[in-house]
N, C-alpha and C positions, 0 to 999 in steps of 0.2 A: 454413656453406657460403661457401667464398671467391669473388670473381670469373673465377677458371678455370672452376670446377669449372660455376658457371650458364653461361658463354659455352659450354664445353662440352655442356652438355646442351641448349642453343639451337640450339648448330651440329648435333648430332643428329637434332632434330626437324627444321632446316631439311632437310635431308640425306633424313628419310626422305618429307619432304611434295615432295619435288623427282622422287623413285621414285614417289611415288602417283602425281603427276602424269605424269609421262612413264610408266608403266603405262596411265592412260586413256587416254591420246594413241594409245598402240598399239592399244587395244583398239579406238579408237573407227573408226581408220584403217583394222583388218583388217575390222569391219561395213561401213564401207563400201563394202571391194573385193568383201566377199558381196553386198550389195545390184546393186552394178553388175552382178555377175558373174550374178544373177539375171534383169537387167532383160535381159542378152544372152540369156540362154540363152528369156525369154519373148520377145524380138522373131524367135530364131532358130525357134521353134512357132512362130508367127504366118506366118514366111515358107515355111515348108514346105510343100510340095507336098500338097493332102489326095488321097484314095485316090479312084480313080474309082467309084463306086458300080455302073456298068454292068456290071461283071462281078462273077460269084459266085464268089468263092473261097474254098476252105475248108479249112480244115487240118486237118480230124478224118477219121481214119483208123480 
């Protein structure tokens, strides 16, 4: 093997380890935006209106 032939397969590896990394970076940014997007939608339950209990109503027909 000459000195190309390793720089080249250096620069390879470096190339595909530089894709892993920025694959996790994404992966890890799109968990995030689910997690936020969870904590909204459990403060948007929390803030709801709950049902008034005083009346009976009923859907069964």
């Amino acid at each position: 093997m000459d000195v190309n032939t390793i720089a080249g397969a250096a620069l390879l590896a470096k190339a595909g380890q530089t894709q892993q990394t920025l694959s996790t970076a994404m992966v890890k940014q799109a968990a995030n935006q689910q997690n936020m997007m969870a904590s909204l939608l459990a403060q948007n339950v929390q803030q709801a209106p709950q049902p008034d209990s005083s009346y009976n109503f009923s859907t069964y027909a």
